[in-house]
N, C-alpha and C positions, 0 to 999 in steps of 0.2 A: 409370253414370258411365264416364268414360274418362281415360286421362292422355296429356296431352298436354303435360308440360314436364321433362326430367329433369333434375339440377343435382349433379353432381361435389364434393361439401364433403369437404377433406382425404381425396381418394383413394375416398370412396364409393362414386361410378359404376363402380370396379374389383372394390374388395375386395367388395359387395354379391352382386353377381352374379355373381363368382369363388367365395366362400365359403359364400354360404348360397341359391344356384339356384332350390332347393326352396323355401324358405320366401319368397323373394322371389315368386315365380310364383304361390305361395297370396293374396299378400297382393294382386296385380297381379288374382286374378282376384275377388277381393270386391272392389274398387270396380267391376270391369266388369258384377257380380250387382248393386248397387245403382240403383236407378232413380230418382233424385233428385227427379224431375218430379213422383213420389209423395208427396215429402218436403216439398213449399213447402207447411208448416202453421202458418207462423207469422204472424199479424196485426201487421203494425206498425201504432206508436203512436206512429212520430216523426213532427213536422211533414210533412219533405220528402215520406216515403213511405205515410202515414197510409189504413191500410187497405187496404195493398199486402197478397198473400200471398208471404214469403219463405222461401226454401230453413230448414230449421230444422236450426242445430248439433246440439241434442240429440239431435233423429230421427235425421241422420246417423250421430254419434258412436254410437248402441242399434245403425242396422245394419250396423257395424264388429263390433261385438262379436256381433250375434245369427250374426256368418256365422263369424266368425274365433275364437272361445271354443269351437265344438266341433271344431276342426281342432286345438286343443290349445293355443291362442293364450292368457294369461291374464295381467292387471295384476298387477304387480310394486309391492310397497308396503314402504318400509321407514319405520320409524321414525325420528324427529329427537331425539338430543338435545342443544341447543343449551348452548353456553358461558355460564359467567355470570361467566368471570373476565374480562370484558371490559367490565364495568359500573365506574363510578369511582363512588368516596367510599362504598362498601359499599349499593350499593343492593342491590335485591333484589327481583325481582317476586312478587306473588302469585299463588303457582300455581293455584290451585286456579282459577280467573278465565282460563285461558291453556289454549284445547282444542291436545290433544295432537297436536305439530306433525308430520308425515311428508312424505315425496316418492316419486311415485309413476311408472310407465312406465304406456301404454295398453296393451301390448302385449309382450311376452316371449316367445321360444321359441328353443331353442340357441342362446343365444349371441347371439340378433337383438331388439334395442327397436323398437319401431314407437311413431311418436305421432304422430296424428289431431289437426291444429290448425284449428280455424276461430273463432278468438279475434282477439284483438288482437294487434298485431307484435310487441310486447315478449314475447308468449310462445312465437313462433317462434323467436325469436334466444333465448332461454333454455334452451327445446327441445335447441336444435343444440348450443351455445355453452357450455352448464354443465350441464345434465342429462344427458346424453348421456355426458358425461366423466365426473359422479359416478357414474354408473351404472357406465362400463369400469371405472373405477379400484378397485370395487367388485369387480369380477369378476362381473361381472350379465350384462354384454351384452359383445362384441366392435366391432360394428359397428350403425349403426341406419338407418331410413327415417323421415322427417318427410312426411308426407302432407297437402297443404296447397293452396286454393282457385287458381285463374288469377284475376288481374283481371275478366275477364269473368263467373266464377262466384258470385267475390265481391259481386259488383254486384248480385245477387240476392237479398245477407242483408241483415244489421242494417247500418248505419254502422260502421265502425272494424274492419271486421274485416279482417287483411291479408292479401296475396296473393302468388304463387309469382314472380311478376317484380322486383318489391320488395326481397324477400327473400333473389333471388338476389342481386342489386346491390348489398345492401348486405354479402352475404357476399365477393361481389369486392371490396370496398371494402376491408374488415376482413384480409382474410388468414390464414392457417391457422397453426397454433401447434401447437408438437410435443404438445403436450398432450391436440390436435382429437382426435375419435372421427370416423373415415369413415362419412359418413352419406349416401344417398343419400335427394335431395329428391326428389318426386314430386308436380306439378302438375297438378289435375284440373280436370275439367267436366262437368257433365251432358251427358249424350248431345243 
C-alpha cells in the first residue's frame, strides 16, 4: 500500500514528525510492506456488489499487527468503569448481564497511538475527536496517527466504510479545541 493523503489535525503534521521520526517512519513503512491486492478476500453479499471480491478490514487490520507487534508496537486496553450516579429514581442495572466495558488504542509505542480505521465514519471522528484525547489526558500517548482508506480505496470494501477526504472535511468544518491531541491523518491505497 501507499499513502497518498496527509491531513494536519491540531498541529499533527508538526509535532508527528518533529517528535516521534522514528516511530512514524516504522509505521509509514508497514503500509508500504502491505500488499493489499493479496487482501481482497472478502465475498460480498450486498445486492449492489454481490459476489464482488473486496479489500477485507480484518486481513488488513492482522497485517498492521503481524508487521508492527514485533517492532514493539502493542494495543493499549484499559478498563471502563462507568458512573451510575447518573441514573434517576434509583435504578440500577444488572451487572452480571453487562460484559465488562474497556477502550482500547491499536497501537502504542513512546508516547505515540496509532489507529487503523476501515469502519464507518463515526469511528474516525471518535478516533481523532475523543479517544485520542482520553488516551493523552491519561498520559498513554502524546500525539497520534489515524491511518485510514482514500475514497478510491474505499470503494473496494463493504458499503459505509469512510474515507480520508471525508474525513478531512469534516475536521475543517469542526475546528480544533484546545483539548485536540495532534494527530497526523494518513490516507492510503493499494499500490
Amino acid at each position: 500500500m501507499k499513502i497518498v493523503g496527509r491531513y494536519s489535525f491540531a498541529r499533527g503534521g508538526d509535532v508527528v514528525p518533529k517528535q516521534h521520526q522514528k516511530l512514524l517512519q516504522e509505521v509509514e513503512r508497514a503500509i508500504e510492506l502491505i500488499d493489499a491486492d493479496k487482501l481482497r478476500t472478502k465475498e460480498s453479499k450486498e445486492k449492489t456488489m454481490k459476489g464482488s471480491m473486496l479489500y477485507s478490514p480484518v486481513e488488513l487490520n492482522k497485517e498492521f499487527k503481524r508487521i508492527l507487534v514485533p517492532q514493539g508496537w502493542n494495543n493499549y486496553k484499559i478498563d471502563c468503569d462507568y458512573p451510575t450516579k447518573y441514573y434517576v429514581d434509583g435504578y440500577q442495572p444488572i451487572e452480571e448481564k453487562i460484559a465488562r466495558p474497556f477502550r482500547d488504542m491499536d497501537f502504542v509505542k513512546n508516547g505515540l497511538g496509532v489507529e487503523v480505521q476501515f469502519g464507518k465514519y463515526a469511528f474516525m471522528v471518535y478516533d481523532v475527536a475523543a479517544k485520542m484525547t482520553i488516551f493523552r489526558k491519561l498520559n498513554v500517548i502524546k500525539a497520534g496517527i489515524e491511518i485510514v482508506p482514500i475514497k478510491e480505496f474505499a470503494a473496494g470494501m463493504s458499503t459505509g466504510v469512510s474515507y480520508f477526504e471525508q474525513f478531512c472535511w469534516d475536521l475543517d468544518q469542526r475546528g480544533v479545541s484546545e483539548i485536540d491531541t495532534p494527530v497526523l491523518i494518513l490516507g492510503i491505497t493499494a499500490d
